[in-house]
N, CA and C of each residue as an Amber inpcrd file, in Angstrom:
protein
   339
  96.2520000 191.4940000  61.5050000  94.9440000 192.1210000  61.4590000
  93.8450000 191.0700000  61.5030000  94.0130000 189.6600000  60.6940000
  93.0430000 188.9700000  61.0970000  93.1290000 188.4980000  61.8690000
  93.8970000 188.0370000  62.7790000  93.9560000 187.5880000  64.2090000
  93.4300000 188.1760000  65.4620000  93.1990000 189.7200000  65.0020000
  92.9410000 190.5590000  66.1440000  90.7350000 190.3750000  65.7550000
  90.3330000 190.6050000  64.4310000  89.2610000 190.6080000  64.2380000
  88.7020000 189.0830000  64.0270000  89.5110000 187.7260000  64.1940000
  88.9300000 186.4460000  64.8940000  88.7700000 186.9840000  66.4820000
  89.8890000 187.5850000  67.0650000  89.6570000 187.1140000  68.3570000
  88.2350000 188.3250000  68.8460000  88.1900000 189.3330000  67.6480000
  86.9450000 190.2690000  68.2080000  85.2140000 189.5770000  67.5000000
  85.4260000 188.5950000  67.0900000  84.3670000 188.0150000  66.1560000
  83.6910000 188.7250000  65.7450000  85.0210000 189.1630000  64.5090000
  84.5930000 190.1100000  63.6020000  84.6530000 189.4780000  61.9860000
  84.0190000 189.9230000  60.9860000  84.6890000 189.0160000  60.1260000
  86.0050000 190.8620000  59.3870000  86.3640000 190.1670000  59.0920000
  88.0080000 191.3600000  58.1900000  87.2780000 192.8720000  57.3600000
  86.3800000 192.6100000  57.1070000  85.8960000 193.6990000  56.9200000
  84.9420000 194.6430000  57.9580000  84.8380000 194.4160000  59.2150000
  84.9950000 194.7340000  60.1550000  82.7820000 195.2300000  60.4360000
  82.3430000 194.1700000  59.7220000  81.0860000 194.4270000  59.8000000
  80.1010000 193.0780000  60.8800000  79.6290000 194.0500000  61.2920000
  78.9490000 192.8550000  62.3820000  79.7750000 192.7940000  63.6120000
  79.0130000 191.2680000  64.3370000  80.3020000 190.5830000  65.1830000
  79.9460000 191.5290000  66.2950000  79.3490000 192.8530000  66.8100000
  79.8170000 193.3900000  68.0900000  78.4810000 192.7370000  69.1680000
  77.6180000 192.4940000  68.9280000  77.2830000 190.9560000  69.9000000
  77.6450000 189.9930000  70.3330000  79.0340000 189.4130000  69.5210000
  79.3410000 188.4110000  69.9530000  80.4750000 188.5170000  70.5650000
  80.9700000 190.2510000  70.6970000  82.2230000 190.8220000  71.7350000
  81.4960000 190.9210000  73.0110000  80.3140000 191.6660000  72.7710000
  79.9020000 191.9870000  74.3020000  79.4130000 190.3800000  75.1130000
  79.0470000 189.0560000  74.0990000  78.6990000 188.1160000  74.6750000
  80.1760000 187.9980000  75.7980000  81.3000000 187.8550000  74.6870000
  82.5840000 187.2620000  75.3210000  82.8770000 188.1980000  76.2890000
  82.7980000 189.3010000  76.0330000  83.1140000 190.3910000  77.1890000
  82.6120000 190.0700000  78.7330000  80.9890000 189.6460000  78.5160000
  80.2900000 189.2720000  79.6080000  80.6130000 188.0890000  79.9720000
  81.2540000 186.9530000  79.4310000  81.5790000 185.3740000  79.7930000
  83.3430000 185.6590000  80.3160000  83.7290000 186.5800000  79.9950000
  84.9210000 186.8420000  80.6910000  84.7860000 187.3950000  81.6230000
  84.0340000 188.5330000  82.1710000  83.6510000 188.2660000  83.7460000
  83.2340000 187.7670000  84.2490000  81.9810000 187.2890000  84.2070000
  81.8540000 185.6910000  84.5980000  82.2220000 184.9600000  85.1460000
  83.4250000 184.8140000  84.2010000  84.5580000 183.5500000  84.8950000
  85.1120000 184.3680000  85.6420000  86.2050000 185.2180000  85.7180000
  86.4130000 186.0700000  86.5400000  85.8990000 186.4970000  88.2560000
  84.7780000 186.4870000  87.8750000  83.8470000 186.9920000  89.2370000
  83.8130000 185.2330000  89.9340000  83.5180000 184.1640000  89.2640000
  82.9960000 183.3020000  89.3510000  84.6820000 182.3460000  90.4200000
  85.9080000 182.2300000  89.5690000  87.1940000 182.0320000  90.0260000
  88.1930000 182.6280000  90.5470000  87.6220000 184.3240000  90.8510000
  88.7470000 185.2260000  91.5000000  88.0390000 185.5950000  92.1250000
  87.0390000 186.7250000  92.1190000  86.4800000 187.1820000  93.4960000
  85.5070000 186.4960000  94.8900000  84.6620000 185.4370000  93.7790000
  83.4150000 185.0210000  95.0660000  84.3710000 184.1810000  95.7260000
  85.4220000 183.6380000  95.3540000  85.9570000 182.5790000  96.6210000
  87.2280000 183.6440000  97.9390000  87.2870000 184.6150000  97.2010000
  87.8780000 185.2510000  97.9250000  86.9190000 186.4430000  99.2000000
  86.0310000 186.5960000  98.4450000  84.8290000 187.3100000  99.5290000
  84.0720000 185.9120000 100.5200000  83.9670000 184.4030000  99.9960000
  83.7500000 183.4900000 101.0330000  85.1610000 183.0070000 102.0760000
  86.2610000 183.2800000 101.5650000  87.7650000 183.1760000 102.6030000
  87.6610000 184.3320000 103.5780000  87.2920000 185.5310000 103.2180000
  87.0260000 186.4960000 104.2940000  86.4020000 186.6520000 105.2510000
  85.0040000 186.4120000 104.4430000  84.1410000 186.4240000 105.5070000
  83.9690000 185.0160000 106.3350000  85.0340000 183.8810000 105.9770000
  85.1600000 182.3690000 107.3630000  86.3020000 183.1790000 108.2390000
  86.9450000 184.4350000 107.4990000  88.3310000 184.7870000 108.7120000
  87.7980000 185.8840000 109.4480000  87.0080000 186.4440000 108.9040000
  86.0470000 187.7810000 109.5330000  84.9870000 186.7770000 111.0800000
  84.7160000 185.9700000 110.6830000  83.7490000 185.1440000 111.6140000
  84.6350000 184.1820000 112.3760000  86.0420000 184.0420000 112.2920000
  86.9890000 183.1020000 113.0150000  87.6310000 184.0260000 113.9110000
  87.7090000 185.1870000 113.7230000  88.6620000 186.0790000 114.6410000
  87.2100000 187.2080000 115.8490000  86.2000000 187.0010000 115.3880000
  84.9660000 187.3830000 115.7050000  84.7080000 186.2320000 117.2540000
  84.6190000 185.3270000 116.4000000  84.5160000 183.9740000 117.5410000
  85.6540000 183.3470000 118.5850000  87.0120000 184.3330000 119.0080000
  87.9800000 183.8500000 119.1320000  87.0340000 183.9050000 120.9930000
  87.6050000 183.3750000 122.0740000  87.6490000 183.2850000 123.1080000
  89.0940000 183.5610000 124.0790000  88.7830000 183.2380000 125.5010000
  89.7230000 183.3250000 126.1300000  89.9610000 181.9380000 126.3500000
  91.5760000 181.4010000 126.4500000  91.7150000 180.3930000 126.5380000
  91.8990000 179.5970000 125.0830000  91.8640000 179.6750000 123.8850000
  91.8740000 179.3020000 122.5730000  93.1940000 179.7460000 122.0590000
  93.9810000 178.5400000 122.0200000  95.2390000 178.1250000 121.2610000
  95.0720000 178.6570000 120.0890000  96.0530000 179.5140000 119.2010000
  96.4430000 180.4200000 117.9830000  97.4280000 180.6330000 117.6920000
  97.7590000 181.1530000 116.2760000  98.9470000 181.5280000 115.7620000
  99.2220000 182.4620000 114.8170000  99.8540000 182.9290000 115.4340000
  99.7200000 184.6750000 114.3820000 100.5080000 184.0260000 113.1270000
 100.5980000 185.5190000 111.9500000 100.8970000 185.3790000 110.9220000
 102.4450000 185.1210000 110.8060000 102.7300000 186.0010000 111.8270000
 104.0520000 185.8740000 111.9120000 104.8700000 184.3440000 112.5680000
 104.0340000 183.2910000 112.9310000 104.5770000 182.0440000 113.5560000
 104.6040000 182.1860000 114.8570000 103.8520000 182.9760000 115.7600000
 104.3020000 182.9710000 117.0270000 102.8620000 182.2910000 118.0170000
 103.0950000 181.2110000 118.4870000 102.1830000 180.2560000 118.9390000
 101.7320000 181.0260000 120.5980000 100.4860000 180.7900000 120.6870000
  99.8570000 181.3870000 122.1640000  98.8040000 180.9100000 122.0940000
  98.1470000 181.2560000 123.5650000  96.8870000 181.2830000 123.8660000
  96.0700000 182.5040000 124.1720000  95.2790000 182.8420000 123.9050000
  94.1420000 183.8670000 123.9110000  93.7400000 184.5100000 125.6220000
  94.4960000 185.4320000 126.2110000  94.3530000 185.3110000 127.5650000
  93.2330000 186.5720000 127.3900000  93.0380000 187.2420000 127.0960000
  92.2010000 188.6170000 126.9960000  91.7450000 189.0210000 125.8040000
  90.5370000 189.0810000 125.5470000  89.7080000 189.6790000 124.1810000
  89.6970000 191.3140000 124.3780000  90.1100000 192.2300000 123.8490000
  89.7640000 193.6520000 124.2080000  88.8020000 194.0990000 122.7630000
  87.9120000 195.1470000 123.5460000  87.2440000 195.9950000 122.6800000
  87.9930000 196.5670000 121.4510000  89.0020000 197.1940000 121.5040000
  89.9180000 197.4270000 120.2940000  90.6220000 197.0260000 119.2340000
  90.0070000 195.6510000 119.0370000  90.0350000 195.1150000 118.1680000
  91.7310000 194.3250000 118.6900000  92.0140000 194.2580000 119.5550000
  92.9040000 193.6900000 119.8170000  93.2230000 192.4900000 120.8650000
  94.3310000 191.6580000 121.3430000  94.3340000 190.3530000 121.7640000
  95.3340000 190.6330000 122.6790000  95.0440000 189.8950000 123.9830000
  96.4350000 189.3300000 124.9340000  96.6060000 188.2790000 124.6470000
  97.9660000 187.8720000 123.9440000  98.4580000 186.2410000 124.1190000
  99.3990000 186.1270000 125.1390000  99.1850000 185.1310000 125.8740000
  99.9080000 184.4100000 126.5250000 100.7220000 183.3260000 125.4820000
 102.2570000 183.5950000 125.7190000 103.1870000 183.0450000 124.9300000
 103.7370000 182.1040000 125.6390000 104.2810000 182.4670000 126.3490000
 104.6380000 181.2580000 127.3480000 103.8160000 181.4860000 129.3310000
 103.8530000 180.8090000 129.9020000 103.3880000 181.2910000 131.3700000
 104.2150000 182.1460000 132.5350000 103.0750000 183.1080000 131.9810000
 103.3300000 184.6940000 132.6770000 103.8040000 185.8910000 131.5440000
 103.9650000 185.5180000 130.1700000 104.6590000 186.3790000 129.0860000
 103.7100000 186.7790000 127.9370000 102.9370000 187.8310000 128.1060000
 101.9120000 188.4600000 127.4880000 102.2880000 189.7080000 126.3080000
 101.9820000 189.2990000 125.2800000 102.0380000 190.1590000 124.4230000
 100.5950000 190.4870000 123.9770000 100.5470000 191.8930000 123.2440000
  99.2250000 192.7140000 122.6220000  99.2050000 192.2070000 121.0480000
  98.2610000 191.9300000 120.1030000  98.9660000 191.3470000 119.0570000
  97.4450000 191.7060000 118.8440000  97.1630000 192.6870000 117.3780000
  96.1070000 192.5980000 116.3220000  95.1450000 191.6700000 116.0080000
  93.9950000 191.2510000 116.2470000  93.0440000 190.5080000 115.8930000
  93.1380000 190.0620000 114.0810000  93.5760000 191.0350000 113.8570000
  93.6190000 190.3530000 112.6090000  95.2160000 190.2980000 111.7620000
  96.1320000 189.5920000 113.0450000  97.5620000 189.2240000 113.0330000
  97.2090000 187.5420000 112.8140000  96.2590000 187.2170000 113.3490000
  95.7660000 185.3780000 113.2670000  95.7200000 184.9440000 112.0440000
  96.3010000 183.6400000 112.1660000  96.3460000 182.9440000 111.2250000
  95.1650000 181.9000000 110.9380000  94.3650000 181.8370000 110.3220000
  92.7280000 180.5880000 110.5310000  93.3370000 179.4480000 110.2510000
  94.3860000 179.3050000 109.0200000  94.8560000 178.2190000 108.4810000
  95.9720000 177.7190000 109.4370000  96.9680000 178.5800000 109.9290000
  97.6540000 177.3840000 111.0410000  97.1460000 177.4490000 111.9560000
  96.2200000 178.4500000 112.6940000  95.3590000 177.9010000 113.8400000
  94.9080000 176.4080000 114.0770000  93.9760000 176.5890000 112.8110000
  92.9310000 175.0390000 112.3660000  93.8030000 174.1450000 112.3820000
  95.5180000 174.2220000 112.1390000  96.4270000 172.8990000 112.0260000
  96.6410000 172.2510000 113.3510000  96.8540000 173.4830000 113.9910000
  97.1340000 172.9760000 115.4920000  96.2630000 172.6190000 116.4760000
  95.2050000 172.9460000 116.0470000  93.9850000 172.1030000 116.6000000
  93.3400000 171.3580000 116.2180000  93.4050000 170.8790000 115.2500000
  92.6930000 169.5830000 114.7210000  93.4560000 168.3060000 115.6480000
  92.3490000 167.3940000 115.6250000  92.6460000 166.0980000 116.2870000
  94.1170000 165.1630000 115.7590000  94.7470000 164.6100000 116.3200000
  95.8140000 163.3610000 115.6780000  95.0880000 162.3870000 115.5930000
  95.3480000 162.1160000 114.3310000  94.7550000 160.8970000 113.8370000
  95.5950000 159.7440000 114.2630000  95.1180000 158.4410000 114.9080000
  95.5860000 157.6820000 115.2470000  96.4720000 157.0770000 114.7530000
  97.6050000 156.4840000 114.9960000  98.5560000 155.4980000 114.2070000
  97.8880000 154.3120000 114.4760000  98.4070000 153.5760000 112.3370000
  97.7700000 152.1610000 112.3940000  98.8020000 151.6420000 112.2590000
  98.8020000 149.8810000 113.1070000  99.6660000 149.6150000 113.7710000
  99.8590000 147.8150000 112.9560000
C-alpha cells in the first residue's frame, strides 16, 4: 500500500498529492509523444515524400528483397519494375523499401590503400 501511494505522490493517508499525479501523468506523455510518436510521424512522412518522388529509371528495392528499376509510374498508386531486361512486374508504391533503396545508391567510398 505504501508503494502504490509513493508511486501516486500521495502521502498513506491518502490526502493531497493529486497535482503531483496529474504533473507525472502529463511528463509521461511527454516523453511518450516526444520518443514514440513524433519520430515515427517524421519516418513517414521522409517515406510518404520518397515514394512521391520516385521516377522512371530509379534503382529500388521492395520490402520483400526484390531489386529493380522503376520503368513506369502509374496513377494508381502503383509501379512497373523492370527486374531484369524485358521482365516487368506491377508492385505497390508503398512495397519500397527507403532504407535499402538509400543502401544501394549511395556512393562507394573509396579504398585506402
Amino acid at each position: 500500500m505504501q508503494l502504490l501511494s509513493i508511486f501516486l505522490m500521495m502521502d498513506p493517508q491518502g490526502k493531497g498529492g493529486s497535482s503531483g499525479t496529474l504533473i507525472m501523468m502529463g511528463l509521461m506523455i511527454l516523453v511518450f509523444w516526444l520518443f514514440m510518436i513524433r519520430p515515427q510521424a517524421k519516418k513517414a512522412k521522409k517515406q510518404k515524400e520518397f515514394i512521391n518522388n520516385l521516377q522512371k529509371g530509379d534503382k529500388i528495392v521492395t520490402i520483400a528483397g526484390i531489386h529493380g528499376k522503376v520503368n513506369k509510374v502509374n496513377d494508381d498508386a502503383t509501379l512497373e519494375l523492370e527486374t531484369s531486361p524485358g521482365s516487368y512486374i506491377k508492385i505497390e508504391r508503398s512495397a519500397i523499401s527507403m532504407e535499402w533503396t538509400a543502401n544501394i545508391n549511395k556512393p562507394v567510398a573509396e579504398v585506402k590503400k
